[in-house]
PQR file of N, CA, C, O and H, with PARSE charges and radii, in Angstrom:
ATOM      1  N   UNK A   1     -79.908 -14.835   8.869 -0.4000 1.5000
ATOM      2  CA  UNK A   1     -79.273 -13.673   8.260 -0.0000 2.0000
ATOM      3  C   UNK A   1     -78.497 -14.130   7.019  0.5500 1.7000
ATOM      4  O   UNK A   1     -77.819 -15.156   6.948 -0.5500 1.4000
ATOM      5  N   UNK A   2     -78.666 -13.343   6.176 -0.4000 1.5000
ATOM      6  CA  UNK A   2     -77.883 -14.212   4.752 -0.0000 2.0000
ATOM      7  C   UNK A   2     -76.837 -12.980   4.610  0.5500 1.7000
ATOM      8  O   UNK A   2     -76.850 -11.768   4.822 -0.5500 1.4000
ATOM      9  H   UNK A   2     -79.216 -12.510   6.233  0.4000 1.0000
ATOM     10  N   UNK A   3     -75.818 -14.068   4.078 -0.4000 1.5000
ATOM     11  CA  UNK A   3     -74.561 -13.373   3.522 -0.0000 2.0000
ATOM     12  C   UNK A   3     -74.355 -12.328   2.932  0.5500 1.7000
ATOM     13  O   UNK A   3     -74.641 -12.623   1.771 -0.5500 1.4000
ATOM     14  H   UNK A   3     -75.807 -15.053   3.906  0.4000 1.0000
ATOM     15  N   UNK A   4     -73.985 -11.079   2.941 -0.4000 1.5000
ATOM     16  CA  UNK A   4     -73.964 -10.040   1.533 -0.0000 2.0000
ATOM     17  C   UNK A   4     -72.502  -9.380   2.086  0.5500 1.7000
ATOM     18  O   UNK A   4     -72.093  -9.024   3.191 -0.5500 1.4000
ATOM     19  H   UNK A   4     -73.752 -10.839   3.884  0.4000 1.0000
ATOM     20  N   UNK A   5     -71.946  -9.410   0.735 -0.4000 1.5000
ATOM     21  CA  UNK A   5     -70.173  -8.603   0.671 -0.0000 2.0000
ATOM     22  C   UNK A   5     -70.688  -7.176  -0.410  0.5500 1.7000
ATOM     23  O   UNK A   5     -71.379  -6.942  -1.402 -0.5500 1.4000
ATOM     24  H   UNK A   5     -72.278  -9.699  -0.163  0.4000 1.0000
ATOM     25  N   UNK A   6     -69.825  -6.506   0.567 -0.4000 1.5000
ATOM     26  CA  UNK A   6     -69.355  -4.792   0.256 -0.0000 2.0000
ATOM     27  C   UNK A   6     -68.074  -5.155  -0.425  0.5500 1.7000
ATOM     28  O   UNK A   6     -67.397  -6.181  -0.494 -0.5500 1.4000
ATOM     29  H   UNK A   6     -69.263  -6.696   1.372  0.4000 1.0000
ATOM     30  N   UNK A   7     -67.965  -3.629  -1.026 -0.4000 1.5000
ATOM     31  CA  UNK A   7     -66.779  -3.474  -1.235 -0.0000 2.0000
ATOM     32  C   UNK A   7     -66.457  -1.875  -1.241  0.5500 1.7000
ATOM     33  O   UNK A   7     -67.439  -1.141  -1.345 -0.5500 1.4000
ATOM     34  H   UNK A   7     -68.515  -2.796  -0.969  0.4000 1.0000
ATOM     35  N   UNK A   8     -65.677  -1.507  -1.179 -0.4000 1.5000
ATOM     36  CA  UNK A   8     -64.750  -0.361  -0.536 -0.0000 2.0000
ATOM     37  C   UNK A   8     -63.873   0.044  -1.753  0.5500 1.7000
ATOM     38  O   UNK A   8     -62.991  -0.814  -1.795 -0.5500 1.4000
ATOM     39  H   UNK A   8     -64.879  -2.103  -1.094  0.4000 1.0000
ATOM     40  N   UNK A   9     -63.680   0.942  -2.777 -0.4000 1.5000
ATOM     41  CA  UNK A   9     -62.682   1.416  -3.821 -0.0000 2.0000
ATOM     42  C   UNK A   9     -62.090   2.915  -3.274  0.5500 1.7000
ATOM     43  O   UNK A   9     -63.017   3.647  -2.929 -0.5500 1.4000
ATOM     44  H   UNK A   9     -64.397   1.639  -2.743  0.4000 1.0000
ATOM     45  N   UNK A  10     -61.229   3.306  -3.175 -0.4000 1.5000
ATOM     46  CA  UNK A  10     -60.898   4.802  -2.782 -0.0000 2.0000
ATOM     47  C   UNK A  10     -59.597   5.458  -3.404  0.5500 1.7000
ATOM     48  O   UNK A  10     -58.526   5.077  -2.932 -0.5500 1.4000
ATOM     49  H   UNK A  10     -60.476   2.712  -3.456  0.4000 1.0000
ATOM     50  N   UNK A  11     -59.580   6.315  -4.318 -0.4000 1.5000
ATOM     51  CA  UNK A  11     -58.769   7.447  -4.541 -0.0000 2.0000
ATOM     52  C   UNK A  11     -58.674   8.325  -4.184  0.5500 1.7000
ATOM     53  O   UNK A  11     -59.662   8.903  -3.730 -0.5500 1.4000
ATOM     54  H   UNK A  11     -60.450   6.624  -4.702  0.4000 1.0000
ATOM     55  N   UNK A  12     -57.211   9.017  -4.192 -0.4000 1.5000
ATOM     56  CA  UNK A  12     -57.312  10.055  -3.210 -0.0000 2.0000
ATOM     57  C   UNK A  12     -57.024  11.344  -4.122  0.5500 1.7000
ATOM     58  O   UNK A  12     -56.669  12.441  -3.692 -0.5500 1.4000
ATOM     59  H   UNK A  12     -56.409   8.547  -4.560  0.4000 1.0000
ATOM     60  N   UNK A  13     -57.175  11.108  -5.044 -0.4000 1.5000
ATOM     61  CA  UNK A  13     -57.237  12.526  -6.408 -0.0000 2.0000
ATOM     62  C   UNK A  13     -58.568  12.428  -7.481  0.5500 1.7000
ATOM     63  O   UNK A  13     -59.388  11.556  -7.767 -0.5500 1.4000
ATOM     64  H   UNK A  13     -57.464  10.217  -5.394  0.4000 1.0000
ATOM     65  N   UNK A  14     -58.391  13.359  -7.763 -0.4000 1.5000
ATOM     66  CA  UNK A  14     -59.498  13.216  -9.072 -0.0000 2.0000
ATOM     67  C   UNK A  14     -59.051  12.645 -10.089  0.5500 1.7000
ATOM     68  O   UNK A  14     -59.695  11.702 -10.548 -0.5500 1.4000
ATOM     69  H   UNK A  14     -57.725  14.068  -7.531  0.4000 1.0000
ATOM     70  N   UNK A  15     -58.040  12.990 -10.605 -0.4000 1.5000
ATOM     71  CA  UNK A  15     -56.795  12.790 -11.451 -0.0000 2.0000
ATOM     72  C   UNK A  15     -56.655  10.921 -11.739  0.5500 1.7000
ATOM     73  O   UNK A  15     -56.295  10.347 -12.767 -0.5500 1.4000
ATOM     74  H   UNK A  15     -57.517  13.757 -10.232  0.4000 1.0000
ATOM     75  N   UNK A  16     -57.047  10.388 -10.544 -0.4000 1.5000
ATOM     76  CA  UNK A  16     -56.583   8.746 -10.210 -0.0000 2.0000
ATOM     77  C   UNK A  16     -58.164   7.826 -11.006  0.5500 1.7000
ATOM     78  O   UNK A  16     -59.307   8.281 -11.042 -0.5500 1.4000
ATOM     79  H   UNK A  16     -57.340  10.854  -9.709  0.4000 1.0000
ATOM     80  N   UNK A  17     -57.936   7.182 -11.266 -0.4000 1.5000
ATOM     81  CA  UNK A  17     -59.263   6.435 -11.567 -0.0000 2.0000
ATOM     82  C   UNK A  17     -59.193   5.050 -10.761  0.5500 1.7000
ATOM     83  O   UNK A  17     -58.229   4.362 -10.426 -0.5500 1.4000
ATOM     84  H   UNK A  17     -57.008   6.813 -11.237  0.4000 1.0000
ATOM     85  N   UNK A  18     -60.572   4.899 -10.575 -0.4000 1.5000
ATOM     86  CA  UNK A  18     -60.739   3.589 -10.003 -0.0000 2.0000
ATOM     87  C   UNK A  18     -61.236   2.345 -10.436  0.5500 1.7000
ATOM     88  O   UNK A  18     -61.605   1.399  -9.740 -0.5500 1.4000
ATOM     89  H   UNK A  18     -61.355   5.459 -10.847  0.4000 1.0000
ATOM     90  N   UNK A  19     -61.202   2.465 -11.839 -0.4000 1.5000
ATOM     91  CA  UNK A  19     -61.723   1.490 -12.887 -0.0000 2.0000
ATOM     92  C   UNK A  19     -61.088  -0.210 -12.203  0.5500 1.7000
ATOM     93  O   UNK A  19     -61.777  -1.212 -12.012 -0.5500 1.4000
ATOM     94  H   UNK A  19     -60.903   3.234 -12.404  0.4000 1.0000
ATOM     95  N   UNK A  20     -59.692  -0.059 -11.975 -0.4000 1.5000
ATOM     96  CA  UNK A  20     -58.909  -1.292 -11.796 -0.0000 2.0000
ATOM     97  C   UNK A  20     -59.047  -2.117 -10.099  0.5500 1.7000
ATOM     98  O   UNK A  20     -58.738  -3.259  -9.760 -0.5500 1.4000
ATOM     99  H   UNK A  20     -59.132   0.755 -12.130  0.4000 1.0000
ATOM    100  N   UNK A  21     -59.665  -0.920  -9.271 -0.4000 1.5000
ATOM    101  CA  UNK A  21     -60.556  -1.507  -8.079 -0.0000 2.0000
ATOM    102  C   UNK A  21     -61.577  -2.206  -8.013  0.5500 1.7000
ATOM    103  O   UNK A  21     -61.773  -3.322  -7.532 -0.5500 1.4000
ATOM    104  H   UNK A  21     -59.916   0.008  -9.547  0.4000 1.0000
ATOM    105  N   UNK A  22     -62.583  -1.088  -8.810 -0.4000 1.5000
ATOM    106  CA  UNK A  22     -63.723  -2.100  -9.744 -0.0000 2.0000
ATOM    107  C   UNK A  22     -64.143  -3.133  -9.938  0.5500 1.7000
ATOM    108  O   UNK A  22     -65.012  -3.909  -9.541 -0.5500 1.4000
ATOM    109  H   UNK A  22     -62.423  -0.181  -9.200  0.4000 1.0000
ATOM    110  N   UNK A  23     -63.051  -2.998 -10.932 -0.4000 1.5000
ATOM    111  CA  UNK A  23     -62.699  -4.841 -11.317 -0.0000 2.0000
ATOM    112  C   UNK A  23     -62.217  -5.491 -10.991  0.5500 1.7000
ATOM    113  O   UNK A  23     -61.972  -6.483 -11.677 -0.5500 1.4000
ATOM    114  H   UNK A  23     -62.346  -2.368 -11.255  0.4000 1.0000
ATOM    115  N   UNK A  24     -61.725  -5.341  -9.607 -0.4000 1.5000
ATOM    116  CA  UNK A  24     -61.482  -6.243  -8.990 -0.0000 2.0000
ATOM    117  C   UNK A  24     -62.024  -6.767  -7.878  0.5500 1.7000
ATOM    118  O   UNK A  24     -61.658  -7.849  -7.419 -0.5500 1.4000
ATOM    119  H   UNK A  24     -61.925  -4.534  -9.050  0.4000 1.0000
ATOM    120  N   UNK A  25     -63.084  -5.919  -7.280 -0.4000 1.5000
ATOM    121  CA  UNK A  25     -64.398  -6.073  -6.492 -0.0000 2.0000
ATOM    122  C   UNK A  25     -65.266  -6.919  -7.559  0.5500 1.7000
ATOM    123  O   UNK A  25     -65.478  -8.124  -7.419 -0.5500 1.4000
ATOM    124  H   UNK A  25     -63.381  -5.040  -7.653  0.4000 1.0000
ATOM    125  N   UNK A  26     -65.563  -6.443  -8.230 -0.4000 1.5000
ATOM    126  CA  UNK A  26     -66.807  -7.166  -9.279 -0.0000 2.0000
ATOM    127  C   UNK A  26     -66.061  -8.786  -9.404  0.5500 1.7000
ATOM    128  O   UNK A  26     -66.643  -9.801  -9.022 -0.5500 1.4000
ATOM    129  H   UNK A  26     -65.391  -5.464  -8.344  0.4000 1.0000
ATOM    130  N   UNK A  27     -65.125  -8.782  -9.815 -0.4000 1.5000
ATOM    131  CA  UNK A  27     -64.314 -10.220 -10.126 -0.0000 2.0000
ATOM    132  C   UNK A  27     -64.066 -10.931  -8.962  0.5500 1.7000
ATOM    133  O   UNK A  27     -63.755 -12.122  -8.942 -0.5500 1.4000
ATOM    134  H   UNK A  27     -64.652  -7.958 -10.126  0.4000 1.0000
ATOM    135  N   UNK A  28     -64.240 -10.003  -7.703 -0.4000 1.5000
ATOM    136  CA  UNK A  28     -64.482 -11.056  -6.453 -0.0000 2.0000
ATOM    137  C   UNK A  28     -65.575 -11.644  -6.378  0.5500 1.7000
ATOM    138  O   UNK A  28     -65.478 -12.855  -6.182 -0.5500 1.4000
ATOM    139  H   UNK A  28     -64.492  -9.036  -7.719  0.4000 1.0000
ATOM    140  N   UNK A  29     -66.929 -11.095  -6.488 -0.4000 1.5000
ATOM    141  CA  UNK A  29     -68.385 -10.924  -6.719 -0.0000 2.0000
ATOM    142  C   UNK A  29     -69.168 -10.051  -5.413  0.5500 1.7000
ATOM    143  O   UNK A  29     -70.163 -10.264  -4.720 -0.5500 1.4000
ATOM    144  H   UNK A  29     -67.008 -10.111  -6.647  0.4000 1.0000
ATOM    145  N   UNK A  30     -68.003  -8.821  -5.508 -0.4000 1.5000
ATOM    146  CA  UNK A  30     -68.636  -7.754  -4.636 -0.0000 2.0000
ATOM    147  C   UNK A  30     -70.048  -7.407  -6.099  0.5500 1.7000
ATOM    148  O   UNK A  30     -69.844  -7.594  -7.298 -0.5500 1.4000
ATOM    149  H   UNK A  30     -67.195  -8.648  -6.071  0.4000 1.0000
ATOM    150  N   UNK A  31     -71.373  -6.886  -5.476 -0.4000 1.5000
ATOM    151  CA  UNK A  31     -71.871  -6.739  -6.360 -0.0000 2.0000
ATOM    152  C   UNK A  31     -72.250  -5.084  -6.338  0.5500 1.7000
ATOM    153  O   UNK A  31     -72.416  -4.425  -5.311 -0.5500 1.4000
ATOM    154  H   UNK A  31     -71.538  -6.733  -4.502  0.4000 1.0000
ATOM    155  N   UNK A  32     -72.361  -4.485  -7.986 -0.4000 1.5000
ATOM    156  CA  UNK A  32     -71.676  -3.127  -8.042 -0.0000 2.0000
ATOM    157  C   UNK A  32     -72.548  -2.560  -7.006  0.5500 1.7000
ATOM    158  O   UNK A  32     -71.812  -2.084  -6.142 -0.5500 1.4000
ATOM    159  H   UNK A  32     -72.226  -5.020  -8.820  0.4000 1.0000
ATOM    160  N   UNK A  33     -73.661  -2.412  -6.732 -0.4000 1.5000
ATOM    161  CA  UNK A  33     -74.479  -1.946  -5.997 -0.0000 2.0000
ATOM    162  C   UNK A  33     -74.189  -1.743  -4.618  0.5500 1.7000
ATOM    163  O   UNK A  33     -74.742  -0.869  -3.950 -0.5500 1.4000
ATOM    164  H   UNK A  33     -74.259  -2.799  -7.434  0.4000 1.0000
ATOM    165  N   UNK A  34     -73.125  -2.722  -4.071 -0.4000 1.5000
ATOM    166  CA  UNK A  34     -72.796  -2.553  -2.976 -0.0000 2.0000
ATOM    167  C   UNK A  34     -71.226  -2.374  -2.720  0.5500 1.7000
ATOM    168  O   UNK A  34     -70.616  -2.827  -1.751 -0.5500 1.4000
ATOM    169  H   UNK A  34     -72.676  -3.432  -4.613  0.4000 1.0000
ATOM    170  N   UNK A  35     -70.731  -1.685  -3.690 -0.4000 1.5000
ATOM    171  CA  UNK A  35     -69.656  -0.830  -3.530 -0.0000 2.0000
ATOM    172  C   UNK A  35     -69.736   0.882  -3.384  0.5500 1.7000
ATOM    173  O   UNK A  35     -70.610   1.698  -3.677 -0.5500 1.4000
ATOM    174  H   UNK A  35     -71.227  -1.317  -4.476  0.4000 1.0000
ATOM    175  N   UNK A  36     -68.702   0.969  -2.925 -0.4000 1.5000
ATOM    176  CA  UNK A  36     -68.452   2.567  -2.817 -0.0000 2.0000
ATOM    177  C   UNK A  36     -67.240   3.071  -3.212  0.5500 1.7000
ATOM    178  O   UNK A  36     -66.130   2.546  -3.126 -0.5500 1.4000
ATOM    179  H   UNK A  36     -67.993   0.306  -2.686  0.4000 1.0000
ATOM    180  N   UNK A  37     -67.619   4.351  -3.741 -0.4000 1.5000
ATOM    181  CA  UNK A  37     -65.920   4.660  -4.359 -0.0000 2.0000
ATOM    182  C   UNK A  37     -66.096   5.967  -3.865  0.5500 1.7000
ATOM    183  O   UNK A  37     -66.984   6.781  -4.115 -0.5500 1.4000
ATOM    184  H   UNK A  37     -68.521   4.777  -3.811  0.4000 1.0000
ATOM    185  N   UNK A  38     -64.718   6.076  -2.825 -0.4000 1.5000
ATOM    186  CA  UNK A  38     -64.404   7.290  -2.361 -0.0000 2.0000
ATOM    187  C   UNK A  38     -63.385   8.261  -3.233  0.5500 1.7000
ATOM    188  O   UNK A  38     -62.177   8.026  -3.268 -0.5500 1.4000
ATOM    189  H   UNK A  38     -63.996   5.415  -2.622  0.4000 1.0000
ATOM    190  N   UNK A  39     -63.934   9.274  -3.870 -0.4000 1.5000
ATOM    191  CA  UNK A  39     -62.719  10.268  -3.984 -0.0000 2.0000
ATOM    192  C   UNK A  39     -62.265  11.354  -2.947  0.5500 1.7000
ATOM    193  O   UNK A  39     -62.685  12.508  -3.018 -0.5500 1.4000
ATOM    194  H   UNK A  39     -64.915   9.464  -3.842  0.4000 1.0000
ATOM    195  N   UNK A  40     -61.572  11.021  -2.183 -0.4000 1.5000
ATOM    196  CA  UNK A  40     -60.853  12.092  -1.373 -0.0000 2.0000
ATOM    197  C   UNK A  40     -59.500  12.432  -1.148  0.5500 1.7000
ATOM    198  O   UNK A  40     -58.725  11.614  -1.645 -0.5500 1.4000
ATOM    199  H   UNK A  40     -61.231  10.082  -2.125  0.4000 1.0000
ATOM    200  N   UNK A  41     -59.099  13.145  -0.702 -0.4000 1.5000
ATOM    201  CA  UNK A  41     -57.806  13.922  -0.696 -0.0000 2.0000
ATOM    202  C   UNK A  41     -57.710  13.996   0.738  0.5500 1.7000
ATOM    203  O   UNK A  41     -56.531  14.252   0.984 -0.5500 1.4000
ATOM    204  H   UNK A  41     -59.729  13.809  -0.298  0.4000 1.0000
ATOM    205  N   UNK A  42     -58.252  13.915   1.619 -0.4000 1.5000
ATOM    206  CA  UNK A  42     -58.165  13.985   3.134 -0.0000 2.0000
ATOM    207  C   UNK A  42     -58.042  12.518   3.627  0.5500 1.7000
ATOM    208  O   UNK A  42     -59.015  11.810   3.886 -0.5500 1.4000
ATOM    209  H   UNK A  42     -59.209  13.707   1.419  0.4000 1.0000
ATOM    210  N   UNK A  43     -56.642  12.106   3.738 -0.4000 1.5000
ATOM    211  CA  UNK A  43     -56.431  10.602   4.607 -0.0000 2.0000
ATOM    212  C   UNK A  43     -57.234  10.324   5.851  0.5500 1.7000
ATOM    213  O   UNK A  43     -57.806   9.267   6.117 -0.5500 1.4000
ATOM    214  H   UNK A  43     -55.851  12.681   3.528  0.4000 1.0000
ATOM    215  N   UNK A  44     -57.203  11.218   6.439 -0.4000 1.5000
ATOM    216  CA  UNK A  44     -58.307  11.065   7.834 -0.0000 2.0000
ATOM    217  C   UNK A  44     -59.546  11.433   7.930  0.5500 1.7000
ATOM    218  O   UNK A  44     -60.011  11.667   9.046 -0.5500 1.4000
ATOM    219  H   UNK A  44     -56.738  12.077   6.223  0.4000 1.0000
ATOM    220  N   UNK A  45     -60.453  11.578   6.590 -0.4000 1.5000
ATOM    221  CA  UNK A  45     -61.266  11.743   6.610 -0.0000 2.0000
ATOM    222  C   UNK A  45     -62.458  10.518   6.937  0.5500 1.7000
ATOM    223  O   UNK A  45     -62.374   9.561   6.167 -0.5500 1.4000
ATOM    224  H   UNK A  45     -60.075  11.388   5.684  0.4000 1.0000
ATOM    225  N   UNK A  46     -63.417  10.441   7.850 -0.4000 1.5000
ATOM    226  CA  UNK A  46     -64.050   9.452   8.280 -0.0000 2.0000
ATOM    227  C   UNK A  46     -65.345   9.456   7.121  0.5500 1.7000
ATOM    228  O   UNK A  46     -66.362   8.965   7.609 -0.5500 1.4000
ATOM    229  H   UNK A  46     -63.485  11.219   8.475  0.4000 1.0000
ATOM    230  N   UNK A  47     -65.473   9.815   5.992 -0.4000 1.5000
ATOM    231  CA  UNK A  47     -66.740   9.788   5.272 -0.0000 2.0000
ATOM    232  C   UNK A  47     -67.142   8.596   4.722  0.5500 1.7000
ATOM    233  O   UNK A  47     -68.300   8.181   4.674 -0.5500 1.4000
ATOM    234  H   UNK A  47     -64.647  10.214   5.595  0.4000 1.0000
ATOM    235  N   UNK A  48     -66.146   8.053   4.306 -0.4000 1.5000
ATOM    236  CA  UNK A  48     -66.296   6.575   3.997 -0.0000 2.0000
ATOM    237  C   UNK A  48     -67.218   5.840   5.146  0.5500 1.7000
ATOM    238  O   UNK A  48     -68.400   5.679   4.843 -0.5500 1.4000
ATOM    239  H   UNK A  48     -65.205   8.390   4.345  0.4000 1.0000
ATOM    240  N   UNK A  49     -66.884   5.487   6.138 -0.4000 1.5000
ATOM    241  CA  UNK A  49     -67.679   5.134   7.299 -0.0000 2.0000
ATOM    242  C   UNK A  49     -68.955   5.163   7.205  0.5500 1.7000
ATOM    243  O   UNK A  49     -69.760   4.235   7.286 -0.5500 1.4000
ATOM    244  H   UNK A  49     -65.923   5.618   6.384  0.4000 1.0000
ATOM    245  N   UNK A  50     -69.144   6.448   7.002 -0.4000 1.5000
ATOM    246  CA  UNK A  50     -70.641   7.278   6.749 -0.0000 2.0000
ATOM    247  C   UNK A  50     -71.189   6.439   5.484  0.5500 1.7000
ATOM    248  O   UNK A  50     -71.948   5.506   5.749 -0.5500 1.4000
ATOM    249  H   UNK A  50     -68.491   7.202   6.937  0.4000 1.0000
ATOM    250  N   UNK A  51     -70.930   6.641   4.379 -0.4000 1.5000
ATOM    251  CA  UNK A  51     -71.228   6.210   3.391 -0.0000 2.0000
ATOM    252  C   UNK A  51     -71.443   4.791   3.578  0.5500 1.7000
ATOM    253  O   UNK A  51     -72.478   4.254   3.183 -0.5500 1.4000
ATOM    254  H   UNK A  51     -70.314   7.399   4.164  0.4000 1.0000
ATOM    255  N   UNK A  52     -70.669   4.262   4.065 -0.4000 1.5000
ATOM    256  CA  UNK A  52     -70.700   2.506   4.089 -0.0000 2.0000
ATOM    257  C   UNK A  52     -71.739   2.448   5.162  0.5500 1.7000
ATOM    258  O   UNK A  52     -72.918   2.343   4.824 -0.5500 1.4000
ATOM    259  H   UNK A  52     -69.828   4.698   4.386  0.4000 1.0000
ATOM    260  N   UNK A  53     -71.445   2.499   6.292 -0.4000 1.5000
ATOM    261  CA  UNK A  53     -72.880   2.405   7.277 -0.0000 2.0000
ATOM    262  C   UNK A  53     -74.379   2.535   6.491  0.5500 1.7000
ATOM    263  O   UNK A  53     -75.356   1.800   6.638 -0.5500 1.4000
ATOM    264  H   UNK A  53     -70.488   2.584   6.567  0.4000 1.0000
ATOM    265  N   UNK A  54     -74.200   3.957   5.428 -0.4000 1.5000
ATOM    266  CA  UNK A  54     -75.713   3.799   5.271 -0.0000 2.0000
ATOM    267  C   UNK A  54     -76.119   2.859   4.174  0.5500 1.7000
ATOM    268  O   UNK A  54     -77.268   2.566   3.843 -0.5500 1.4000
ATOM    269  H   UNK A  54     -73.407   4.554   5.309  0.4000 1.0000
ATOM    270  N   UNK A  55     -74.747   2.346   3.556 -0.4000 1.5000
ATOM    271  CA  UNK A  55     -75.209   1.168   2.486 -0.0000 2.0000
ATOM    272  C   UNK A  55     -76.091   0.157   3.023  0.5500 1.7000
ATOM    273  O   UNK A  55     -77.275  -0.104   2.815 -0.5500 1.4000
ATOM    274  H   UNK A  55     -73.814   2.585   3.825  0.4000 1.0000
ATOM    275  N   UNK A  56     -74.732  -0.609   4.164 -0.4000 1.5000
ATOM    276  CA  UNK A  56     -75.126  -1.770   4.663 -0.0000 2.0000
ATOM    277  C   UNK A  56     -76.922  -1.406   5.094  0.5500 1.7000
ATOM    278  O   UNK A  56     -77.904  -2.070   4.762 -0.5500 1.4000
ATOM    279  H   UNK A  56     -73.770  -0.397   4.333  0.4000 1.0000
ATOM    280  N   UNK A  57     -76.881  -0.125   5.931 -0.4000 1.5000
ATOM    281  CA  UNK A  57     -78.168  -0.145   6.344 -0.0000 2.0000
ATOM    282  C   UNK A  57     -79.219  -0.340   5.498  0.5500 1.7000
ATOM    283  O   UNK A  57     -80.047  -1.200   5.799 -0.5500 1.4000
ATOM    284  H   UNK A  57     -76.083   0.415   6.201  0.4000 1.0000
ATOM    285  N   UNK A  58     -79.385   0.502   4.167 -0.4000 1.5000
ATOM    286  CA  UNK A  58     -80.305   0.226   3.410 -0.0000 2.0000
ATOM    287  C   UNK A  58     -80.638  -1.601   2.557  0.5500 1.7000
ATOM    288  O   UNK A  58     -81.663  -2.149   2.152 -0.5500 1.4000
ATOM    289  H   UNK A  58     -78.713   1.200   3.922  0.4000 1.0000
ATOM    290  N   UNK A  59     -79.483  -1.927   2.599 -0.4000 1.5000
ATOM    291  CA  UNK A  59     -79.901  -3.598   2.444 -0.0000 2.0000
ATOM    292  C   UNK A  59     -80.842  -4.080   3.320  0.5500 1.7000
ATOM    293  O   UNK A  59     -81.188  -5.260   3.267 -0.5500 1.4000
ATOM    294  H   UNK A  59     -78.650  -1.481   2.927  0.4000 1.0000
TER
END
């Protein structure tokens, strides 16, 4: 099984940008493809989960 890193960016407004998450995933060597950037406004919202599950899966 070979190694592969996610990465996870999330704002919780529209208003917020996530440029500075970004870059700081990419500068880890999350690679962009396997990040996700959540915009939501609901703290308990489980969509992220969703979203990330079907990343990893499609690798």
């Amino acid at each position: 099984m070979d190694n592969r890193i996610y990465g996870y960016a999330r704002v919780s407004t529209r208003e917020q940008n996530e440029d500075r998450q970004l870059e700081a995933l990419i500068k880890f060597g999350v690679p962009e493809q396997n990040i996700i950037i959540d915009k939501s406004s609901c703290k308990d919202s489980n969509d992220y989960l969703v979203k990330f599950g079907r990343l990893v899966l499609q690798q």
